[in-house]
C-alpha positions in Angstrom: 8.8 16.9 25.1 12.5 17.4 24.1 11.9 20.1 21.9 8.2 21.4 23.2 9.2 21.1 26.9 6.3 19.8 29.1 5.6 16.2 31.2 3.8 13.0 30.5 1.0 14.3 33.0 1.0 18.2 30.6 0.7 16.4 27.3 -2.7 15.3 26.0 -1.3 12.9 23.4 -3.9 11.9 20.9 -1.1 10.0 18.9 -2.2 6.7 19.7 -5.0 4.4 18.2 -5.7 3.2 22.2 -8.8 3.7 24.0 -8.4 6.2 26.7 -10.5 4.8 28.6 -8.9 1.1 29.8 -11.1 -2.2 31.2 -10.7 -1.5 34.9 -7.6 -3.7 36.0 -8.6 -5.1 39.4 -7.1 -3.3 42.4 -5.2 -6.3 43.2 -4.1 -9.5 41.5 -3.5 -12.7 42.9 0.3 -13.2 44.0 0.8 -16.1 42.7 -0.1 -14.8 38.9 3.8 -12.9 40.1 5.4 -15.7 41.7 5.2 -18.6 39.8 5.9 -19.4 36.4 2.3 -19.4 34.2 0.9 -22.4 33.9 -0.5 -24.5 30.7 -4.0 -24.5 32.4 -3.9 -20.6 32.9 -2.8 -20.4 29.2 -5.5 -22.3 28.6 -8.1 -19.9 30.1 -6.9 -16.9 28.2 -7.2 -18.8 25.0 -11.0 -19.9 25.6 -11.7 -16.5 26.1 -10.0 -15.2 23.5 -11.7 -18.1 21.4 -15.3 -17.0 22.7 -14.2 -12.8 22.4 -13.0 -13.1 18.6 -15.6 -15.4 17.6 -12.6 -18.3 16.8 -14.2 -21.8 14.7 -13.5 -25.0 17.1 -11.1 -26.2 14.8 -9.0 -22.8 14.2 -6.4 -22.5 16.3 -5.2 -19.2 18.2 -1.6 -19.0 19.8 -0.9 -15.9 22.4 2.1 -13.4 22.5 3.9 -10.6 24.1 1.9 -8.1 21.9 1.1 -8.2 18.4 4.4 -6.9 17.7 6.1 -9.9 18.1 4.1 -12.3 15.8 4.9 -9.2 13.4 8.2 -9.8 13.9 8.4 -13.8 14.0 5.6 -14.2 11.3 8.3 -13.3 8.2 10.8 -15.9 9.7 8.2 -19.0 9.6 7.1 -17.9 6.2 8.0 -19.6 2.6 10.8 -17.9 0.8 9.4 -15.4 -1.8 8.3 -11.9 -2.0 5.1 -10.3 0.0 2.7 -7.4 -1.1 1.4 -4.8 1.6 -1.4 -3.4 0.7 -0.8 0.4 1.6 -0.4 2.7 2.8 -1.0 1.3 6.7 1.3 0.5 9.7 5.0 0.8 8.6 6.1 -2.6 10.9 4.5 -4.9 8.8 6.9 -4.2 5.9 10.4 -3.7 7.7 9.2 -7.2 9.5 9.1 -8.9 6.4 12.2 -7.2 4.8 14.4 -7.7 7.9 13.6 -11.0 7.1 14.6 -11.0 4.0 11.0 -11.2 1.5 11.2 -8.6 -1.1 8.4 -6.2 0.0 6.1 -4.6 -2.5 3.6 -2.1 -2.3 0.2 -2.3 -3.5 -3.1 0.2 -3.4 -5.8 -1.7 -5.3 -7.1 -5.3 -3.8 -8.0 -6.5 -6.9 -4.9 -6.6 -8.2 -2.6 -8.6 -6.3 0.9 -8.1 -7.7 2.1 -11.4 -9.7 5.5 -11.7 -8.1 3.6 -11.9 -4.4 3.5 -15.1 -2.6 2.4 -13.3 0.8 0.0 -10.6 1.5 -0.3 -8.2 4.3 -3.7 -6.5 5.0 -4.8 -4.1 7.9 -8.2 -4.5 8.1 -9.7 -2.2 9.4 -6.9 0.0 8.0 -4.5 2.3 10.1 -4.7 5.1 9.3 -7.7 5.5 6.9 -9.9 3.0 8.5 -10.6 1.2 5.3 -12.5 -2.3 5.3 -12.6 -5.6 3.2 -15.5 -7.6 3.0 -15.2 -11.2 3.5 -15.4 -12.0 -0.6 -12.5 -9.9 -1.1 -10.8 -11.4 1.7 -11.2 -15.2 0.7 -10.7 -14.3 -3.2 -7.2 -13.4 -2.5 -6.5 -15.7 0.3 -7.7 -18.3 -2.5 -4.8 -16.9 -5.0 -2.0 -17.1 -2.5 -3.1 -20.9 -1.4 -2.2 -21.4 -5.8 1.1 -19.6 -5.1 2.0 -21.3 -1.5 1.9 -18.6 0.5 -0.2 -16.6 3.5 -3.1 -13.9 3.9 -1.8 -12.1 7.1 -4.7 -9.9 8.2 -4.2 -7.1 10.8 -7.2 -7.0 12.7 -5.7 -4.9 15.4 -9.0 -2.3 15.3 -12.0 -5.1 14.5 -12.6 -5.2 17.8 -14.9 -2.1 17.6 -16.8 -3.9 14.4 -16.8 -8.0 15.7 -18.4 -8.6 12.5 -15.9 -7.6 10.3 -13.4 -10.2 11.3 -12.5 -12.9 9.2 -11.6 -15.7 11.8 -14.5 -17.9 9.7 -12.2 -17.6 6.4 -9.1 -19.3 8.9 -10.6 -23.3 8.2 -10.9 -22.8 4.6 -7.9 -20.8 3.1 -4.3 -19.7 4.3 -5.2 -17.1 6.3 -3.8 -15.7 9.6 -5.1 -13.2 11.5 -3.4 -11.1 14.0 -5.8 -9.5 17.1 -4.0 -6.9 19.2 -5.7 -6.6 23.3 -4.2 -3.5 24.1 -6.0 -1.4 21.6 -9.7 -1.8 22.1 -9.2 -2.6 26.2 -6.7 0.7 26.5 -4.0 -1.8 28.3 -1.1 -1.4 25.1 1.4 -1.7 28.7 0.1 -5.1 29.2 1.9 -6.8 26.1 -0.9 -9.5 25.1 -1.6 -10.2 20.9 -2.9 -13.0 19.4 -2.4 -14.9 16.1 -5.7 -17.4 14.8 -4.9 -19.7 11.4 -5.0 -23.6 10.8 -4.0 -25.2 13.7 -1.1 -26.7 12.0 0.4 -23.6 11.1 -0.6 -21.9 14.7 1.1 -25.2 16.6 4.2 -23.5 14.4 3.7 -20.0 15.9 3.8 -21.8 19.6 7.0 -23.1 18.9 8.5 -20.5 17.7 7.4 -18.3 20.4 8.4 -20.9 23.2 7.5 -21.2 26.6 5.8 -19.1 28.7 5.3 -16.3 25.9 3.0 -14.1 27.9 3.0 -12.6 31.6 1.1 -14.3 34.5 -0.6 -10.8 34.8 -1.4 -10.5 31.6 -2.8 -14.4 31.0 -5.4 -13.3 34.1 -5.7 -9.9 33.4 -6.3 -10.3 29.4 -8.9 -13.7 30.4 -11.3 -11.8 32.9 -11.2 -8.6 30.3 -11.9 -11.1 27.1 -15.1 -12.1 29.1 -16.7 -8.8 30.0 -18.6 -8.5 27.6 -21.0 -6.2 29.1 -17.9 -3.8 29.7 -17.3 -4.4 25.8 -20.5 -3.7 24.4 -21.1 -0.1 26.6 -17.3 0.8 25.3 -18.4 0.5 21.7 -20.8 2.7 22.4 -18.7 5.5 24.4 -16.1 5.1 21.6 -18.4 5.6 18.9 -20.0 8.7 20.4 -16.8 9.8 21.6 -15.3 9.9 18.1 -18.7 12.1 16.6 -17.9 14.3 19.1 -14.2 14.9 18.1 -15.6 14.9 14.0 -17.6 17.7 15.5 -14.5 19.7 16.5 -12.2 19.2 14.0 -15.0 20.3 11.4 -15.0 23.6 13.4 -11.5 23.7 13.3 -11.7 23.3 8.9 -10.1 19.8 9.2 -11.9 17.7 6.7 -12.5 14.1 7.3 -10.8 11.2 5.3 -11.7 8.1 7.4 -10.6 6.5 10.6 -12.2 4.3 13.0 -13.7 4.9 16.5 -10.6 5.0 17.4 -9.1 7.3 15.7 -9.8 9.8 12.8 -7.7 10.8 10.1 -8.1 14.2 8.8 -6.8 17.1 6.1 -5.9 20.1 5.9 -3.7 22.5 3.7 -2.2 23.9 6.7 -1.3 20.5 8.5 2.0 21.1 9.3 1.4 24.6 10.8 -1.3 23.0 12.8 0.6 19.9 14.3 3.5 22.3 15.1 1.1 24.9 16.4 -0.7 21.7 18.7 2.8 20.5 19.5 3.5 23.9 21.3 -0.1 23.8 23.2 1.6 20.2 24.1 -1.2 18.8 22.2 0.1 15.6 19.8 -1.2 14.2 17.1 -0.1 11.7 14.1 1.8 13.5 10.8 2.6 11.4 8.1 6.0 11.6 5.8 3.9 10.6 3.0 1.0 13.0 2.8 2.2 16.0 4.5 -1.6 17.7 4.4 -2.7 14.6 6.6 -3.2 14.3 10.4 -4.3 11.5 13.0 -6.1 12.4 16.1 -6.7 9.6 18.9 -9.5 10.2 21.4 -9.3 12.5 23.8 -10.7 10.4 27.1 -13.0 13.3 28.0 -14.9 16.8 27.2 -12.3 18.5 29.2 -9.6 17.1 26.5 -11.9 18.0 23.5 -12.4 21.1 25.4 -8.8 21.6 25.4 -8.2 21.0 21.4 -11.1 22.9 20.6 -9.1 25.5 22.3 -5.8 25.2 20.4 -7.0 24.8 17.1 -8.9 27.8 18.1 -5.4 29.8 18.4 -4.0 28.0 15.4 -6.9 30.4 12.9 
């Protein structure tokens, strides 16, 4: 907006991976989820839920945070000294977590090959921004080698909310794996602040600690539990997403984007002219994801409705 010009309510920002269309927060909360301190039994709640949502084994534990963001940022800090490979490229945080924490960081493209000085690895999974996806074998495989070398699988599961399947919260009992589940994604509430880490209970009851008392909101502990449980509201947004998406492949094809993966969520696309285009979108106050790193990518988010694909259709029209 700085250099384009334009509001928050003239932009259509398709920057994000969020749903734009959010659970339905309740038109009131109780008062007391904003007067009192949150209590261990309303904690409590949110975790069962969470347990049930993210298909969590009874003896797997899951801790709750401010956002996923934090256990990115606390999860370096409780780790074993050594160095940790990120399998890339994905979301930037995870490696200036780790190296603001002082692990060497390396970069890695090809799961079978862990790289030998690694103690740690970090994997998206489902991958921002390409959507890719690790089975379960792959998973456990490396999460095996790391348990010979003392250290962690940290999985980014901050998209398997649109594929339940794909999560590996089953892998948790067996082999050093911890798994990181963002709310705000799937349920369109990123404002809300709620994340979750699942691993050995051991190693979660170290996450608590570290993260202290009352890590999460009243709001969001009530907020986050009654969304968790809808799971009718879940299924029918999988659903919209998913069609939603086809109809956004359908108009950057038009538009001579080619597709290069994504989720529901989001789809990342290329083109030879990308940085015309994003410029060209920016001045329709239209934004989408560029990346450094491949100048002939872009990310587009949904748009919520038709009259927002409507509206890109429209600009990359004027872009030809």
């Amino acid at each position: 907006m700085a250099q384009y010009g334009g509001t928050p309510a003239t932009w259509l920002d398709l920057s994000t991976g969020i749903n734009p269309r959010p659970w339905p927060i309740p038109a009131a909360l109780p008062q007391a989820d904003w007067q009192r301190l949150p209590s261990a039994a309303d904690q409590e709640a949110l975790l069962a839920a969470a347990r049930i949502a993210y298909g969590v084994p009874a003896d797997v534990g899951i801790a709750a945070a401010s956002g996923t963001q934090a256990l990115i940022q606390w999860l370096p800090y409780l780790a074993s000294p050594g160095a940790v490979a990120v399998l890339g490229p994905t979301y930037g945080e995870h490696a200036a977590a780790w190296r603001q924490a002082g692990h060497a960081v390396v970069a890695f493209t090809d799961p079978d090959h862990v790289p030998d000085d690694a103690r740690h690895v970090v994997i998206v999974n489902p991958n921002n921004p390409d959507g890719r996806l690790l089975g379960h074998a792959v998973l456990a495989r490396i999460a095996a080698l790391l348990r010979q070398r003392g250290g962690w699988l940290v999985l980014d599961e901050a998209f398997a909310d649109l594929d339940p399947p794909c999560s590996a919260a089953a892998l948790c009992s067996d082999v050093p794996v911890i798994i990181l589940r963002s709310f705000g994604k799937f349920y369109g509430l990123a404002g809300l602040r709620l994340g979750f880490a699942i691993g050995a209970a051991a190693l979660i009851a170290r996450v608590t600690e570290a993260l202290g008392p009352w890590p999460c909101s009243g709001p969001a502990l009530s907020i986050g539990r009654a969304a968790l449980l809808d799971r009718a509201w879940a299924e029918v947004t999988r659903n919209f997403l998913g069609e939603q998406a086809g109809r956004l492949d359908a108009v950057l094809r038009a538009a001579d984007f080619a597709g290069v993966g994504g989720t529901a969520l989001f789809r990342l696309t290329r083109h030879r002219d990308a940085p015309a285009r994003h410029a060209a979108l920016a001045r329709a106050h239209i934004w989408c994801r560029s990346f450094e790193h491949a100048p002939d990518l872009l990310r587009f988010g949904l748009p919520a409705d038709d009259a927002g694909l409507a509206r890109l259709a429209t600009a990359l029209a004027s872009c030809r």
